[in-house]
N, C-alpha and C positions, 0 to 999 in steps of 0.2 A: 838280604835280598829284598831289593824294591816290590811291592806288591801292585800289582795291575789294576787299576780304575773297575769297580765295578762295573757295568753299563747298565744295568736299571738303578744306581745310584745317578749316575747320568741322567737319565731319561726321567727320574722324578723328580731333580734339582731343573731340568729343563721345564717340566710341566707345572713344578711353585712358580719358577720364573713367571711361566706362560701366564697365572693365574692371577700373579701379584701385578701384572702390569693390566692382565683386562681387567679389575675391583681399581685399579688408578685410572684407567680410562673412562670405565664406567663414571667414577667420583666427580673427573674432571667435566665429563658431560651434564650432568646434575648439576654442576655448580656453573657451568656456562648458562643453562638452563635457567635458573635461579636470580642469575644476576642477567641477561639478554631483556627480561619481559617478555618477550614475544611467545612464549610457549607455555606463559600462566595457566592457570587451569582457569580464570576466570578474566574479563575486561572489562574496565570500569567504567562508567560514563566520565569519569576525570580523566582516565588515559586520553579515550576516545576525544574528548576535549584539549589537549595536550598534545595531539597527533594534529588535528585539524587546524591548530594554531601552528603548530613549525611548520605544515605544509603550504599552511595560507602566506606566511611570511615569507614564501619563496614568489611568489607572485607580486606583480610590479601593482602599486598602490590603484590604479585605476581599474584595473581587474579586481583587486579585494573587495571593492564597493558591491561588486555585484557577485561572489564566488557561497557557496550554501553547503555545508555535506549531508550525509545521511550515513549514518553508524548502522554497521551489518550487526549488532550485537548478539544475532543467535552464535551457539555454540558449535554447532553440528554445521559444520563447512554445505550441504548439499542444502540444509535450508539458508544458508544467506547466497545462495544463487539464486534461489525461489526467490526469494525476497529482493535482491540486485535485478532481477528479470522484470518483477511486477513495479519494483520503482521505478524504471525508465521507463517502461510503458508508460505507467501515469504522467511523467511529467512532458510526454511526448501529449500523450491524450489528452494534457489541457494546456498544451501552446497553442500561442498564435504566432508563432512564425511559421514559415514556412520548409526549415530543412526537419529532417528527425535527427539528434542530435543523442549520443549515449553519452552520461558521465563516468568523467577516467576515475579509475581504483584507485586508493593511497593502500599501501601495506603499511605490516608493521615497524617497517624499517624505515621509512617514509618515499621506499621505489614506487613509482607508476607504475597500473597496468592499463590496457585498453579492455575491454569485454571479450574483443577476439584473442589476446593473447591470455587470458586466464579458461575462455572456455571454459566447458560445464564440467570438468574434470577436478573432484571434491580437492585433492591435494591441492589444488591450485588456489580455493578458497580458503582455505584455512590461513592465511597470513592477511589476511584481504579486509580491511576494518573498518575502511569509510568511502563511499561515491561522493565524487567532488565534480558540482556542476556549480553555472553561470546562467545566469535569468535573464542576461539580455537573448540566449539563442532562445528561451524559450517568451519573450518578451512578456515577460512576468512583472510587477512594481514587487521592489521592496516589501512596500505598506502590505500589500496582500499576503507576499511567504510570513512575517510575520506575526499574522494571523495565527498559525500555525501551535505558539507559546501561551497559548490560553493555557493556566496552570491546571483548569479542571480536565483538561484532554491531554497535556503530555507532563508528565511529572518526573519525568526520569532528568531533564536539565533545566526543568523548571518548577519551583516550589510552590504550594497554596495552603496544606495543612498542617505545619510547621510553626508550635509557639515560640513567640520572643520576649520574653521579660518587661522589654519596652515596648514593643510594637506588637502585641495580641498577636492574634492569627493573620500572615502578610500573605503578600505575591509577591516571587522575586526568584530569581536567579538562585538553584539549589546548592545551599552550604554546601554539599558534599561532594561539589566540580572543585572548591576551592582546599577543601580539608577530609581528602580520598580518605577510605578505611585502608590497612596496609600501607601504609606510606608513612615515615618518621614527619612529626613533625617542623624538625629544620628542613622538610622536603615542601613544606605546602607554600610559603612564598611563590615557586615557579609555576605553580597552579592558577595562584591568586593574580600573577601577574600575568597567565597565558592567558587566563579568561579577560580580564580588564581589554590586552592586546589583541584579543580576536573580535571584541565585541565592540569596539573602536575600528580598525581595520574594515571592518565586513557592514559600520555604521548598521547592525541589525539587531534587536532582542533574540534571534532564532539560530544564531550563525549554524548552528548542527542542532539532526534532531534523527533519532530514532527510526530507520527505514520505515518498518513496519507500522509505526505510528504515524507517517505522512500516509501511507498507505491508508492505512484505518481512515484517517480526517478525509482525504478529498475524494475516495470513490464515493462513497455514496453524501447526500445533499441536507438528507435527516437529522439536526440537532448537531448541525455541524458550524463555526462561525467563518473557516476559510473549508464551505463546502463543493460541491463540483460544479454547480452552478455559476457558484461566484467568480472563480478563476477563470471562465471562458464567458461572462457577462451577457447567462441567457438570464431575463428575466418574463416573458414571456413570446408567443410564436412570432413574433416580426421580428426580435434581436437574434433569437435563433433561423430567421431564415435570412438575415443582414450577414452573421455567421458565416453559416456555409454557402451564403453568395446564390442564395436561389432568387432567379427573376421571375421578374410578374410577368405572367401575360401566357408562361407556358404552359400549355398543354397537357395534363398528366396521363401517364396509361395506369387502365384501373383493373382491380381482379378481388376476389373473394378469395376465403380460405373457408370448406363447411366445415372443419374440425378444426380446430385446434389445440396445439398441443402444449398450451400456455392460460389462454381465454377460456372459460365456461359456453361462451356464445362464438358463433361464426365473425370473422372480421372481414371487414373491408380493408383494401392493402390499393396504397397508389404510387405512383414513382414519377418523381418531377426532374429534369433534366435533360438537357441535350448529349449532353458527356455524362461526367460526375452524375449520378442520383443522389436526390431526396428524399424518403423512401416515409411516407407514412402508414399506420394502421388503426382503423375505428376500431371502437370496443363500447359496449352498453354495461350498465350495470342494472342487473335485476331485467334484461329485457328476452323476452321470451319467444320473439321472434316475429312480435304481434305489429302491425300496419307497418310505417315507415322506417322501424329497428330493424329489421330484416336484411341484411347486406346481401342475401341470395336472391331477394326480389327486386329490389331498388337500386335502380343501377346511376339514378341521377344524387351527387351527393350533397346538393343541396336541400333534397328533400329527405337524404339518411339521416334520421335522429341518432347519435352517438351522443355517448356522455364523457369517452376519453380519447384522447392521439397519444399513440407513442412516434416519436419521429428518430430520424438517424441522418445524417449528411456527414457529407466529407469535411474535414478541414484543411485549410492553406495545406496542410501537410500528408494531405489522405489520411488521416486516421479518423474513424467515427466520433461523433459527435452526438449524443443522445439527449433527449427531450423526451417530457411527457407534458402533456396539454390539457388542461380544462376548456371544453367546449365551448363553455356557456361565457367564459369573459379572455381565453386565449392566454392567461395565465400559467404558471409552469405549476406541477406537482412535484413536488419530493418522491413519491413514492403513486404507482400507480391504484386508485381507489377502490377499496374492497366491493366484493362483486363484482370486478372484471378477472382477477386470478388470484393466485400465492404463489409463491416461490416453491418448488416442490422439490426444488434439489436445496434447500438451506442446510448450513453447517450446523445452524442453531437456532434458537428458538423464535429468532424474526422470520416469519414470512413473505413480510413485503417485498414485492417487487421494489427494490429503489430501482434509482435512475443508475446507469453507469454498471455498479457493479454485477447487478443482477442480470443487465441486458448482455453483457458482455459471458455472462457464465451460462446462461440460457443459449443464444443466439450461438456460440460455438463449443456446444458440447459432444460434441459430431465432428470428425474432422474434413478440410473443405470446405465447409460452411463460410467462411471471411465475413462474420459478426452478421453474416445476412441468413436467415433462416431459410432454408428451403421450403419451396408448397408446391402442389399440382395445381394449376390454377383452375379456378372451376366455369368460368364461365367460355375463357378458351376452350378447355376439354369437352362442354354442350354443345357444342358449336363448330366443332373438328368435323372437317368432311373424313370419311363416311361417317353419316351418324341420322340417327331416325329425327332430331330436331334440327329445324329450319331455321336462319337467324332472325330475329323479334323482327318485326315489323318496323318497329320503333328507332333500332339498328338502320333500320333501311332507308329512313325519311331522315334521318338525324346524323350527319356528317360527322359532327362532333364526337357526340357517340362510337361511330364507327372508328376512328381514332383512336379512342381510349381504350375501345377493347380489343379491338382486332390484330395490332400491333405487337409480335411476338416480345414478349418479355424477358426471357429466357438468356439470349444474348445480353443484354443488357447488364443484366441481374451478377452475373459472369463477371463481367467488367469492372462492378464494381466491388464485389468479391475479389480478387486478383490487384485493387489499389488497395484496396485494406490489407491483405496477406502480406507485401511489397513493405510498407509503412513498418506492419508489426515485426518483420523479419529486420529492417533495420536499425530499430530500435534495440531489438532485443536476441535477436538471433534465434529466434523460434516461429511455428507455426500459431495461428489465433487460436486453436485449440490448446494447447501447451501454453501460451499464454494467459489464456483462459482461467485455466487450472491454477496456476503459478499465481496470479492476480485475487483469485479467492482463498488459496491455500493461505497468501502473507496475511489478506484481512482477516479470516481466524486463528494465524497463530497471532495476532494483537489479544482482539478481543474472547479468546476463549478462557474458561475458567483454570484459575493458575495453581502450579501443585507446589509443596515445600523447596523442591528440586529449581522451577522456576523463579519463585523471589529469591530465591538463594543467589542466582545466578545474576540476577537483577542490580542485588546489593554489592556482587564482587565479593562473596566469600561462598565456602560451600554449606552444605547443607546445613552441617554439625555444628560447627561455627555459626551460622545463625541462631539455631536454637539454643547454644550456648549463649549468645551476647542475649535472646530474651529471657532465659530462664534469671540470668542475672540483672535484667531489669526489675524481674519481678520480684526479684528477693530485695533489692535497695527500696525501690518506690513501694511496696506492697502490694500492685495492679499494674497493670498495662492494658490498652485496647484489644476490644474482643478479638478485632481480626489477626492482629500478631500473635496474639495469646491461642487462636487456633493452630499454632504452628508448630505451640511446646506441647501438643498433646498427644500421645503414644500413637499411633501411627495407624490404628484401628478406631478411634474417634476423632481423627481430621479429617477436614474436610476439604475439599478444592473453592479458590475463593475467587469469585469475578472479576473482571480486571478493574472496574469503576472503583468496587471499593477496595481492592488493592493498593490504587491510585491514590488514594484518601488519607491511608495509614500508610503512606511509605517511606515520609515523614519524617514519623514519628518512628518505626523502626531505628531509620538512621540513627536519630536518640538516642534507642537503646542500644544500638549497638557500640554507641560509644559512650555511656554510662552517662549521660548528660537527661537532664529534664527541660531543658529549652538552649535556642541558639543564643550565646552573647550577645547583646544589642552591638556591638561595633560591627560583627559580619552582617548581621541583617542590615546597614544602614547600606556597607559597599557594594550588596549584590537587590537590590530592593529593584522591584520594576517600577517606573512615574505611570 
């Protein structure tokens, strides 16, 4: 007699079934993983260079002359939209042409996106590795973005501290775009030849560089060589008011501020324009409010002694334009002169007011604002019927006068709040506040002090694997440099290391990561900068 199928013998040979095919699905997903790239745990600046050259090759030779990327290489999808946000700003904020213009996304796969179809939704960034823009819409020269590859300020696709046998300590084009970590050696030819073909093509030393590190270099103007100055060609108050196309001859409306919430001392604040404003503000240094510094009593500004201007105008494109002024010969400041304020919202331990970034994180920390700070104006407000004060006499005989101040400002001010708002919204798809934020957040995740986790990340390997490739430096050479060597140490005496000297030693890591004490004089000769 045939015996009858158990049925939880059934139902258990159904559930190994079940299990041996999910541990093979699993398998097979790992190993799609594995071999795709796209879902590494780390991206290299080789990749990122290897991306940018297939995507560049798709474009017809007269477009590559002028085509630039910028590598999202943070890890965490919702900071490289921070960062994709605050880079179109910038290179919006220092064009002179006249449209706002966003650069289109490369993914990992080499699809396009636009800004609007990846929106702020992290999953969306996660595949998203480089903005690929064109310098004729922002009518930019070559010679300028090239600036950019000074090896002391970006080191991540450009070398400076790096020995060579034959050639001491060089500038050049980073071995390690040409001969990636992780990658077989019969793999680096198409590296050595994407680089050659990108950097041909795009005729530039810079063809990609680091978002966060364009960011860092042009907002602010301080110990910068393609500073924010440079790119919009103020070098003192007549090219900046050639700039933003202010004529002679007009008129301005004037107002004080008695507090402020920036300055030590009250400002004078003026507004030049028919349309568009040009909006200036005096500032003293060290002045106590004593004879002609005084902006609540002296209403004529030829007789205001100030010692600084901050200024703002619109560009061809509505987006502000900032300037700071020396009084005394109309020359521009980097940074606005101690004893007129600090920076009291800094990330870090600079105070300065620079130009650009700091105006920009001040003026819309508030939302609303459209980079133009709000004030109750004070000499309006003395002066409002009903009110116990009469207007100046001076007011009364003086026509001009009367123009400048009586003249509501209010509308105005609005106006030109609501074309900055317009500008930043299409550039970036956010508010000048959230802009704001996004614009300062990228320039400290550059320059803030870096942990083991971030040069790990830097290098394309993780943590462990770093400190494994130094400890085994240390044990061939018998030393390595301080700052790498901060990194083999237990995890209770490391320390977090600045970005400058990071830059310095990152080198020479690569070195040790690949067991080497200098580069071969044959790659330093093919990647050397003239």
């Amino acid at each position: 007699m045939q015996e009858k199928p158990d049925p939880w013998q059934r139902l258990s040979a159904i559930a190994s079934l079940i299990a041996a095919l999910t541990l093979l699905l699993i398998a097979l997903t790992l190993l799609l993983i594995l071999l795709s790239g796209v879902a590494r745990a780390a991206q290299p600046t080789a990749d990122a260079m290897l991306l940018a050259d297939r995507d560049c090759q798709k474009l017809p030779p007269q477009d590559q002359l002028y085509t630039f990327y910028g590598w999202l290489s943070q890890p965490d999808p919702v900071q490289r939209w921070v960062t994709a946000t605050a880079f179109a700003g910038q290179l919006n904020g220092l064009s002179l042409g006249r449209r706002i213009v966003t650069p289109l996304f490369v993914l990992s796969d080499g699809q396009m996106r636009t800004l609007d179809q990846l929106g702020a939704n992290p999953e969306e960034w996660t595949q998203t590795v480089l903005m690929r823009g064109d310098l004729r819409f922002y009518r930019q020269p070559r010679k300028q973005w090239d600036k950019l590859g000074d090896p002391s300020l970006e080191h991540l696709f450009h070398a400076w501290s790096y020995p060579s046998k034959e050639l001491g300590w060089i500038k050049g084009h980073a071995p390690w775009l040409i001969e990636p970590l992780g990658v077989k050696p019969d793999m680096w030819p198409q590296y050595r030849d994407a680089l050659k073909r990108l950097l041909a093509a795009t005729g530039s030393q810079v063809p990609i560089i680091d978002a966060r590190n364009y960011v860092w270099q042009v907002a602010i103007d301080f110990d910068r060589p393609a500073g924010y100055y440079s790119w919009l060609g103020i070098v003192d108050r007549k090219s900046f008011e050639k700039l933003v196309r202010l004529q002679a001859g007009i008129t301005p409306l004037r107002e004080a501020i008695e507090v402020s919430g920036v300055a030590e001392q009250p400002r004078a604040v003026d507004r030049y324009g028919r349309g568009d404003g040009t909006w200036y503000t005096y500032d003293q240094v060290n002045g106590r409010g004593q004879f002609n510094k005084n902006p609540l009593l002296q209403l004529d500004r030829k007789k205001l002694l100030a010692d600084a201007i901050e200024g703002m105008g619109p560009l061809d494109n509505d987006w502000w334009a900032w300037v700071l002024i020396k009084i005394a010969d109309d020359s521009v400041q980097q940074s606005a002169p101690d004893g007129v304020g600090y920076h009291k919202w800094t990330a870090s331990n600079d105070g300065k007011i620079h130009v650009n970034l700091a105006c920009h994180a001040c003026h819309d920390r508030e939302p609303g604002r459209g980079g133009l700070q709000p004030f109750v104006p004070f000499f309006r407000n003395q002066w409002a019927e009903p009110g116990p004060l009469a207007l100046p006499l001076q007011l009364k005989e003086d026509y001009r006068l009367a123009e400048e101040y009586l003249v509501p400002l209010d509308p105005r001010a609005e106006l030109d709040r609501q074309r900055f708002a317009s500008a930043v919204y299409q550039a970036t798809r956010l508010t000048p506040q959230q802009y704001a934020r996004n614009l300062y957040d990228t320039f400290h995740s550059w320059d803030k002090p870096l942990t083991l986790d971030d040069v790990a990340w830097e290098h394309g390997v993780d943590a462990e694997a770093f400190v494994r490739g130094l400890q085994a430096a240390l044990v061939k050479h018998g030393r390595i440099d301080n700052i790498n060597g901060n990194w083999t140490q237990p995890k209770v005496r490391r320390r977090t290391i600045g970005r400058d000297q990071v830059a310095e030693s990152y080198g020479l890591a690569e070195l040790y990561l690949r067991g080497l004490a200098a580069w071969p004089p044959s790659e330093t000769k093919q990647i050397r900068v003239k």
